[in-house]
NUKEVO-64778 format. One line per field, with one value per residue: x, y, z of N, C-alpha, C, O in turn; residue number from 1; residue in one letter. Coordinates in nm, 4 decimals. Example, Ala and Ser with C-alpha at 12.3 -4.5 7.8 and 13.67 -1.06 7.14 Angstrom:
n.X c(1.3190,1.2850)
n.Y c(-0.5690,-0.2250)
n.Z c(0.7800,0.7080)
ca.X c(1.2300,1.3670)
ca.Y c(-0.4500,-0.1060)
ca.Z c(0.7800,0.7140)
c.X c(1.3200,1.2900)
c.Y c(-0.3300,0.0030)
c.Z c(0.7800,0.7870)
o.X c(1.4236,1.3409)
o.Y c(-0.3319,0.1138)
o.Z c(0.8465,0.8039)
resi c(1,2)
resn c(A,S)
***
This chain:
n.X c(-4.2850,-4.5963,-4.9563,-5.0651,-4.7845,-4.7804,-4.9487,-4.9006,-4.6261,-4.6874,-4.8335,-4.6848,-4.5452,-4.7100,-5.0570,-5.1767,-5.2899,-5.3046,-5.1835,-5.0151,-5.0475,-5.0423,-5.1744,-5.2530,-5.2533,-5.0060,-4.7032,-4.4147,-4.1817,-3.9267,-3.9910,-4.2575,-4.4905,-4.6328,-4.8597,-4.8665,-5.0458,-4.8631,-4.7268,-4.6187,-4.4998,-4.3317,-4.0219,-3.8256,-3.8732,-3.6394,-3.7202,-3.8234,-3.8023,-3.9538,-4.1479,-4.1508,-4.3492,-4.2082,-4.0660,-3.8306,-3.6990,-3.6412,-3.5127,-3.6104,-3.6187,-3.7309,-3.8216,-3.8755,-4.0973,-4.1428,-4.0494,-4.0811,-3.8545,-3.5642,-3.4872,-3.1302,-3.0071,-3.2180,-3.4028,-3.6549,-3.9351,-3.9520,-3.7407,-3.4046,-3.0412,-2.8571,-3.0807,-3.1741,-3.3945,-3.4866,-3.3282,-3.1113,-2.7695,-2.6514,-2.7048,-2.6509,-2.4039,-2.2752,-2.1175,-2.1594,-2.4559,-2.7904,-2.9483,-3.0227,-2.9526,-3.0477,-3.2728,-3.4807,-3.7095,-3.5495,-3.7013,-3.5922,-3.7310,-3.8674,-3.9519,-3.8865,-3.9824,-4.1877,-4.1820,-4.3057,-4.3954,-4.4108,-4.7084,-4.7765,-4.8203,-5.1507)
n.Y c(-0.2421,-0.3908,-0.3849,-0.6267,-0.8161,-0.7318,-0.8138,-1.1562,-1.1576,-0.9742,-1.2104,-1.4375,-1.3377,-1.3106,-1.2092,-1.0300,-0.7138,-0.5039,-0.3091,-0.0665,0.2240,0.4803,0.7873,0.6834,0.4384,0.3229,0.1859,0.2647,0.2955,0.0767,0.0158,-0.1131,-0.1042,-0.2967,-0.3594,-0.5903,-0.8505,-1.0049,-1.3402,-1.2851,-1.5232,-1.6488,-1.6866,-1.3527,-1.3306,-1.2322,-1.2155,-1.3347,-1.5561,-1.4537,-1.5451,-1.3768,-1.2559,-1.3217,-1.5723,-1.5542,-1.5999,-1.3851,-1.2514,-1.1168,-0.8492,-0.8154,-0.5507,-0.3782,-0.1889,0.0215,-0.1806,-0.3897,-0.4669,-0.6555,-0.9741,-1.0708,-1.2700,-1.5409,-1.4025,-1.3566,-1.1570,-0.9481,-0.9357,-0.8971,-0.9402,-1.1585,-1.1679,-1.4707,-1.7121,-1.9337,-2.0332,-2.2537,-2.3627,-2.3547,-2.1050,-1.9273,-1.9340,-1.8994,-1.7004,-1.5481,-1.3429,-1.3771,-1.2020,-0.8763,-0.4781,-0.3715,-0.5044,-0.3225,0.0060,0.2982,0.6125,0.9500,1.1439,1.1496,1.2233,1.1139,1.2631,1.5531,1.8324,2.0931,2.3937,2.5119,2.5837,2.8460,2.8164,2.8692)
n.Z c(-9.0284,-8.9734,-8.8202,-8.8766,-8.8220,-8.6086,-8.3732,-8.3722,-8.2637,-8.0548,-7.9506,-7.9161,-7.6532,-7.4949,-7.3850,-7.6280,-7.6221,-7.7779,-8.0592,-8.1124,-8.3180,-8.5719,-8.6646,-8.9871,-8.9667,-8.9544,-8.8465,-8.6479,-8.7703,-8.7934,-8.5517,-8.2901,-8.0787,-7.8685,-7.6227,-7.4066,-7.2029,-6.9593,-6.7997,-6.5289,-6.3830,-6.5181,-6.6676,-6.8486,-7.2467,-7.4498,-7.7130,-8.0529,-8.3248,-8.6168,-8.9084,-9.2395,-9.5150,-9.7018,-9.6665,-9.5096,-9.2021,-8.9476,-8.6739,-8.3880,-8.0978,-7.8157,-7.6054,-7.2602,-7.1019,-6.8413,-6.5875,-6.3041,-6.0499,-6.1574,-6.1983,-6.3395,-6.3362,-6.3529,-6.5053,-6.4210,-6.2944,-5.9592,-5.8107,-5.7015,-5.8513,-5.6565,-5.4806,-5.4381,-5.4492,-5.5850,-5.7678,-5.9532,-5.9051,-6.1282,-6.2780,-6.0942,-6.0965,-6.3746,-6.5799,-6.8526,-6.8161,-6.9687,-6.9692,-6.9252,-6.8546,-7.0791,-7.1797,-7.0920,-7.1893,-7.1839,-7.1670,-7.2524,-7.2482,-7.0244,-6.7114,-6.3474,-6.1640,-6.0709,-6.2503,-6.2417,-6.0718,-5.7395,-5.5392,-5.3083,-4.9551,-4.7979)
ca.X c(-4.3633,-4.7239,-5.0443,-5.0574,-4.7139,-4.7025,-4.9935,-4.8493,-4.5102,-4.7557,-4.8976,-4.6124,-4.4731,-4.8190,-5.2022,-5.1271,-5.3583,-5.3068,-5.0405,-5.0121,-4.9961,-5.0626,-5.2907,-5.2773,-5.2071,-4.8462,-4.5450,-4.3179,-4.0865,-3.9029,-4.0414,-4.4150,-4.5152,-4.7158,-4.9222,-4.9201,-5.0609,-4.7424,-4.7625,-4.5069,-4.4170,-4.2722,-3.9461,-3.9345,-3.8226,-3.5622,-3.7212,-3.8559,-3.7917,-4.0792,-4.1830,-4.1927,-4.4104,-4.0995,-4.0343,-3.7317,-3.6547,-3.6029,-3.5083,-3.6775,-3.5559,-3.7965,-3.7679,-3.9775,-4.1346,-4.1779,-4.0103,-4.0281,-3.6963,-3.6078,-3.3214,-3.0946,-2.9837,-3.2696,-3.5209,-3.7933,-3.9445,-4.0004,-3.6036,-3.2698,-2.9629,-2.8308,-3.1694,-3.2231,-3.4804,-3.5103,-3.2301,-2.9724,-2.6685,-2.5567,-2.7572,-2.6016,-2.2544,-2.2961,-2.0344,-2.2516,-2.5638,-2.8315,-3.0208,-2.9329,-3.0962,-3.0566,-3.4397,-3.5670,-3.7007,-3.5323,-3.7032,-3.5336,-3.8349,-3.9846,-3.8635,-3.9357,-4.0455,-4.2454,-4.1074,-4.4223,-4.3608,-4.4815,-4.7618,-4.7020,-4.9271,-5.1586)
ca.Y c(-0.3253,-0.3495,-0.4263,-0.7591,-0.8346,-0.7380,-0.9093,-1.2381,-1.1346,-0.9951,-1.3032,-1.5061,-1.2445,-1.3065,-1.1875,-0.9154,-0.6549,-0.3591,-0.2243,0.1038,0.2700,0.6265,0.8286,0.6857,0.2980,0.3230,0.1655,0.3081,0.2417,-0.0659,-0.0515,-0.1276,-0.0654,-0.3598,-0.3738,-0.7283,-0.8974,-1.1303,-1.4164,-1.2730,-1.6175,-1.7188,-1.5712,-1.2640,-1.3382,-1.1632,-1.2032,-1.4546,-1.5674,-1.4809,-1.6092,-1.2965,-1.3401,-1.4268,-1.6734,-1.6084,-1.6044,-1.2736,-1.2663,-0.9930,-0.8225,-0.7296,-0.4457,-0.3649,-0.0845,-0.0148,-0.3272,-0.3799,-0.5353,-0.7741,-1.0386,-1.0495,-1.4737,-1.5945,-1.3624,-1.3304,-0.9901,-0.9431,-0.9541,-0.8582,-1.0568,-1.1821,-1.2340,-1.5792,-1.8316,-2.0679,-2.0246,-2.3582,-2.3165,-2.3274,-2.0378,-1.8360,-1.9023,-1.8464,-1.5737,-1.4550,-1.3672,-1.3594,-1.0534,-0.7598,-0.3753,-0.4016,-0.5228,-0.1758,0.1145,0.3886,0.7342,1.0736,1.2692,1.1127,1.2151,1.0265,1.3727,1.6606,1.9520,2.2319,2.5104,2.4832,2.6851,2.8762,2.7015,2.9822)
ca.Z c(-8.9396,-8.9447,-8.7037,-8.9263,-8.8454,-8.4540,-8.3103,-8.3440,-8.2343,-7.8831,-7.8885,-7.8465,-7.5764,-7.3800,-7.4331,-7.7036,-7.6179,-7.8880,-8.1534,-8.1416,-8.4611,-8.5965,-8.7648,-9.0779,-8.9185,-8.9572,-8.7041,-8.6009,-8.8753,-8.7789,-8.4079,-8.2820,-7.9480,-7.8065,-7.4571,-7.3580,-7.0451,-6.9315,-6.6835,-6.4511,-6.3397,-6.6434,-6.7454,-6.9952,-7.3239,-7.5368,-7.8578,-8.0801,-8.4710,-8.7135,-9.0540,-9.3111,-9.6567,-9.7922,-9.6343,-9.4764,-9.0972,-8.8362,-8.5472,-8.3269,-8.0404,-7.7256,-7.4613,-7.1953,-7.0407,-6.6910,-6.5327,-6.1812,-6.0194,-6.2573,-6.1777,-6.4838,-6.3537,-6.3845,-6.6015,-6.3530,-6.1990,-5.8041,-5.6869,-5.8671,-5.8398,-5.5615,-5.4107,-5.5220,-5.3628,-5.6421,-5.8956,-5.9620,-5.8971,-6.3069,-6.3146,-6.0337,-6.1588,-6.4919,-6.6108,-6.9263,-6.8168,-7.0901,-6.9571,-6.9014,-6.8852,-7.2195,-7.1796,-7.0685,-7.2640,-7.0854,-7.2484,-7.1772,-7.1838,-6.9520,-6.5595,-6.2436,-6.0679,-6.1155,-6.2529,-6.2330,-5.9445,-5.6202,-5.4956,-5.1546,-4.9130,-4.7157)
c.X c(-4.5097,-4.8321,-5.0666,-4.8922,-4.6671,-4.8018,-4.9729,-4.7215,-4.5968,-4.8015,-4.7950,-4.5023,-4.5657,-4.9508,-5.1850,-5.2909,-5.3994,-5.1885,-5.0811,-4.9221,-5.0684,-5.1887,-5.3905,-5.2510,-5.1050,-4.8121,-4.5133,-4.1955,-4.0520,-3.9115,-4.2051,-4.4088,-4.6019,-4.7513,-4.9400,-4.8999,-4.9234,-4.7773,-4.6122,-4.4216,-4.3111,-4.1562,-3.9844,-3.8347,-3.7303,-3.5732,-3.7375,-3.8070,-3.9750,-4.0504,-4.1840,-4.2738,-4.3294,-4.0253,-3.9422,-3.7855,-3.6217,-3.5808,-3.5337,-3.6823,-3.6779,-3.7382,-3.8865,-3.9769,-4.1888,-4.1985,-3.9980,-3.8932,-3.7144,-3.4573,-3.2652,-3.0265,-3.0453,-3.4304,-3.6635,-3.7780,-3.9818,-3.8568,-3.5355,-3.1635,-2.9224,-2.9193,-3.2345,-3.3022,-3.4674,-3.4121,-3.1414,-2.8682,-2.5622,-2.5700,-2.6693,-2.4499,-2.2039,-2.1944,-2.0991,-2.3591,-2.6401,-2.9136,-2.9829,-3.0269,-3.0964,-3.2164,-3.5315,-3.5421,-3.6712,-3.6029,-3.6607,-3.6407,-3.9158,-3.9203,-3.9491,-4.0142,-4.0840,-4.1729,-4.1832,-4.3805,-4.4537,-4.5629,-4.7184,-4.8715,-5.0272,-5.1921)
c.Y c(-0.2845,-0.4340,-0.5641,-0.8209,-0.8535,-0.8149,-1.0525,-1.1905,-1.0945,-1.1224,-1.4006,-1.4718,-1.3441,-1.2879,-1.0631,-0.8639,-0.5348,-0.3698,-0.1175,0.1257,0.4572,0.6387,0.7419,0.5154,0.2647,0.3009,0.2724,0.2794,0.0882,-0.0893,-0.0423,-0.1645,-0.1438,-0.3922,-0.5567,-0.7568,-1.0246,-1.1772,-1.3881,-1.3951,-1.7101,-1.5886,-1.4827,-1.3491,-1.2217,-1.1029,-1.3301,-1.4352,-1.5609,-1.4811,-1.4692,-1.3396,-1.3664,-1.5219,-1.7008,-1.5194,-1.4982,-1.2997,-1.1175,-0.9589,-0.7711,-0.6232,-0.4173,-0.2844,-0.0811,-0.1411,-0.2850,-0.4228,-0.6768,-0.8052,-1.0928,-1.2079,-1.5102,-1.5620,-1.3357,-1.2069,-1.0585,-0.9451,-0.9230,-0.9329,-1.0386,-1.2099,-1.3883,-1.6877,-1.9557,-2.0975,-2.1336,-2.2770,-2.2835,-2.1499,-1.8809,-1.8509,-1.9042,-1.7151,-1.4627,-1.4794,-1.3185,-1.2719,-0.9470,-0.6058,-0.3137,-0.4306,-0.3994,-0.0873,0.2258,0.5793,0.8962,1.1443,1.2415,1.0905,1.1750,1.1640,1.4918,1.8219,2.1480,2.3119,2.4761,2.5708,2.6872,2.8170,2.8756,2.9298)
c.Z c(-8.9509,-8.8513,-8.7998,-8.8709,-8.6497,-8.3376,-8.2874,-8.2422,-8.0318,-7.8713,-7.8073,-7.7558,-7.4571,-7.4545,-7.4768,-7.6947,-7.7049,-7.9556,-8.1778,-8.2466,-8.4908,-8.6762,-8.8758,-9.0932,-8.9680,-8.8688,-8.6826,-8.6322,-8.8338,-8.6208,-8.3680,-8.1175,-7.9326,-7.7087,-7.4905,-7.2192,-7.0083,-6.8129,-6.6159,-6.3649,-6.3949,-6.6506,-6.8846,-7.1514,-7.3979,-7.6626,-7.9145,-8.2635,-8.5423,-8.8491,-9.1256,-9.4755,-9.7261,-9.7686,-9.5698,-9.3256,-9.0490,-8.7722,-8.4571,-8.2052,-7.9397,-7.6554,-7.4161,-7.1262,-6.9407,-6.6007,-6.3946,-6.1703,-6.1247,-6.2252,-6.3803,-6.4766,-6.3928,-6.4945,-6.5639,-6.2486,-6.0440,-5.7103,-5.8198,-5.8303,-5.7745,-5.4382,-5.3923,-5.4158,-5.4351,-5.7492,-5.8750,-5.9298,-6.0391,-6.3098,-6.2244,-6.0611,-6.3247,-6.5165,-6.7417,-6.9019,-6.9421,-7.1364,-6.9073,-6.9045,-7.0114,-7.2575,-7.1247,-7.1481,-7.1926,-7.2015,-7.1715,-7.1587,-7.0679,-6.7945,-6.4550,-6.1725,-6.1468,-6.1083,-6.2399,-6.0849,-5.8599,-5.5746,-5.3556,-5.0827,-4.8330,-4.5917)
o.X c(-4.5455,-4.7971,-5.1236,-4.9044,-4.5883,-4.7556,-5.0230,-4.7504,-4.5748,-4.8125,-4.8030,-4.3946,-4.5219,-4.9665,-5.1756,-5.3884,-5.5095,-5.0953,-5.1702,-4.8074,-5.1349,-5.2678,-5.5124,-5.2317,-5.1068,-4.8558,-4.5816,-4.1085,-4.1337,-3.8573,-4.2713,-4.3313,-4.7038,-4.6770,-5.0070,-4.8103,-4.9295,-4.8367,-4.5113,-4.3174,-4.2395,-4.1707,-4.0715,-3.7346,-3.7771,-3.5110,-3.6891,-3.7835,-4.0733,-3.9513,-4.2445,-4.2497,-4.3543,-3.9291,-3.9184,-3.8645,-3.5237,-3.6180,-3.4618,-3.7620,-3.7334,-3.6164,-3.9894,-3.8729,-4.2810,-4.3015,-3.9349,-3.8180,-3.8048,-3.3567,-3.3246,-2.9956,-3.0097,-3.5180,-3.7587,-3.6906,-4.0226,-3.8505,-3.5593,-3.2025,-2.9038,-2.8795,-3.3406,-3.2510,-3.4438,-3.4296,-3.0786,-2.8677,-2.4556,-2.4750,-2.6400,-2.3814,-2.0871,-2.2209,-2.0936,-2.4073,-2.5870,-2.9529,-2.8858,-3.1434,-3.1491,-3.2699,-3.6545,-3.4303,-3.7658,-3.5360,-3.6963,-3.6523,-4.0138,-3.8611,-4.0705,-4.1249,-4.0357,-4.1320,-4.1351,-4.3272,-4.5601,-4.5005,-4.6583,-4.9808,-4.9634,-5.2070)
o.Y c(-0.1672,-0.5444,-0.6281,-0.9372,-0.9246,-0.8656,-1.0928,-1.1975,-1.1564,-1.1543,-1.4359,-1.5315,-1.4185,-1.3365,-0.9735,-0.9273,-0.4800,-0.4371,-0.0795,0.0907,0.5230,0.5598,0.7255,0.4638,0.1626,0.3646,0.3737,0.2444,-0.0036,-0.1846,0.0444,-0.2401,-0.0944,-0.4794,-0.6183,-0.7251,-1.1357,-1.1120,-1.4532,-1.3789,-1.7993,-1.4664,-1.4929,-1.4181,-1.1081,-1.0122,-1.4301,-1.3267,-1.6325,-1.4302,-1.4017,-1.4448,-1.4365,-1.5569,-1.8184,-1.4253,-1.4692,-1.4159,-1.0197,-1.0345,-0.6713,-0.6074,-0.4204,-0.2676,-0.1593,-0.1912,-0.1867,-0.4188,-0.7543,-0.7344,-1.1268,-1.2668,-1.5525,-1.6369,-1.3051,-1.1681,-1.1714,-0.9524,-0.9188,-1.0195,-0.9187,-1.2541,-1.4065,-1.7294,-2.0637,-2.1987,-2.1225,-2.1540,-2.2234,-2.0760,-1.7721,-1.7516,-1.9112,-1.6207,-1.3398,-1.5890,-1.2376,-1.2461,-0.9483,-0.6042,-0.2049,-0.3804,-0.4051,-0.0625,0.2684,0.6334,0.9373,1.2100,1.3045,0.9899,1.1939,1.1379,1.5279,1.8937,2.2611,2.2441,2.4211,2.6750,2.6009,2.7908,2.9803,3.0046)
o.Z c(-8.9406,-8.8096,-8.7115,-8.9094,-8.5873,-8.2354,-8.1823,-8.1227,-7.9277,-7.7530,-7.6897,-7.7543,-7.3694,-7.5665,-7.3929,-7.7349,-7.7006,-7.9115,-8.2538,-8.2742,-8.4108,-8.7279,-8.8786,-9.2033,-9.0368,-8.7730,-8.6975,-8.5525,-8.8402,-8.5647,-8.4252,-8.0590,-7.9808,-7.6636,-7.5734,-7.1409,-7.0611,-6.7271,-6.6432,-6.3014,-6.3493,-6.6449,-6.9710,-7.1318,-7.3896,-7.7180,-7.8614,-8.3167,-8.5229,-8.9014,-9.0423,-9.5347,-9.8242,-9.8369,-9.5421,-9.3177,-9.1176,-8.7564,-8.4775,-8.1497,-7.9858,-7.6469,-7.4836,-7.0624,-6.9175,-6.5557,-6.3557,-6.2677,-6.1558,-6.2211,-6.4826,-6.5801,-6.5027,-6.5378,-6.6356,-6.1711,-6.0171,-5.5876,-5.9405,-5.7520,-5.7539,-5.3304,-5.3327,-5.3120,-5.3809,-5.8171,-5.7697,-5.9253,-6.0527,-6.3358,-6.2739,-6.0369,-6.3628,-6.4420,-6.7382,-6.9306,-7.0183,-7.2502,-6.8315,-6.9443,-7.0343,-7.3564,-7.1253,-7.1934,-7.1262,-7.2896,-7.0610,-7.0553,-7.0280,-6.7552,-6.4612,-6.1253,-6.2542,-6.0171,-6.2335,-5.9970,-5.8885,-5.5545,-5.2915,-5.1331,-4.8221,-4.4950)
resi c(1,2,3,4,5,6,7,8,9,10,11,12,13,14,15,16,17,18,19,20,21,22,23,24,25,26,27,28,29,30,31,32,33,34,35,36,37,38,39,40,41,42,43,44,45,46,47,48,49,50,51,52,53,54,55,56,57,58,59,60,61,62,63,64,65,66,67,68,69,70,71,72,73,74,75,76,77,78,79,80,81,82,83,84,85,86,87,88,89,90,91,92,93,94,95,96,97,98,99,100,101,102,103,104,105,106,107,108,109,110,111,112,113,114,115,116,117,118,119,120,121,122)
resn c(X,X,X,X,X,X,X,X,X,X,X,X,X,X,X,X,X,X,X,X,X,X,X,X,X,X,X,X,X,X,X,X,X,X,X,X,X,X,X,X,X,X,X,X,X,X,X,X,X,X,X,X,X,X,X,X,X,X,X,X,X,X,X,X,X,X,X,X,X,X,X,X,X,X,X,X,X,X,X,X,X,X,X,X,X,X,X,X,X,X,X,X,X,X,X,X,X,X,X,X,X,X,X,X,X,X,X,X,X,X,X,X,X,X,X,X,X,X,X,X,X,X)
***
């Protein structure tokens, strides 16, 4: 993957703001880390098909980092399922849903709380 290759792919996420790449402007082998601004009112996407110079067809897989509550019926953040204000009813009885937390980057190194020692207070 390269920064030719992932700015489209942010674009048609949202307003692709960067690809982070290394030293030497290298991926991240076959993953690329892109900040994009998303219109949180719009569902997220899954992933889109792109063109390669050879012409043939991908299909390319998102995930997303640091998601608020995100309902997995209908694909939009701010509630999780079973909160539903505006969702059809196809949508809430639906047996395969099509999201899942399958869409979050969960990283192990990285813990919700601080692990440094506590000073004693005087």
């Amino acid at each position: 993957m390269t920064v030719q290759i992932g700015r489209p792919i942010g674009n048609c996420m949202g307003e692709c703001i960067d690809v982070t790449q290394g030293q030497e402007g290298e991926c991240m082998g076959q993953f690329l880390r892109v900040p994009v601004k998303l219109d949180i009112t719009k569902p997220l996407k899954r992933g889109t098909k792109i063109s390669l110079p050879s012409g043939q067809q991908e299909w390319v897989d998102f995930r997303y980092e640091r998601l608020p509550d995100l309902c997995y019926n209908c694909k939009r953040m701010g509630h999780i399922m079973g909160d539903f204000t505006f969702v059809d009813e196809v949508v809430k009885s639906a047996k395969d849903k099509p999201y899942g937390s399958f869409l979050r980057v969960i990283h192990d190194f990285v813990k919700p709380w601080s692990t440094s020692p506590k000073r004693a207070r005087n």
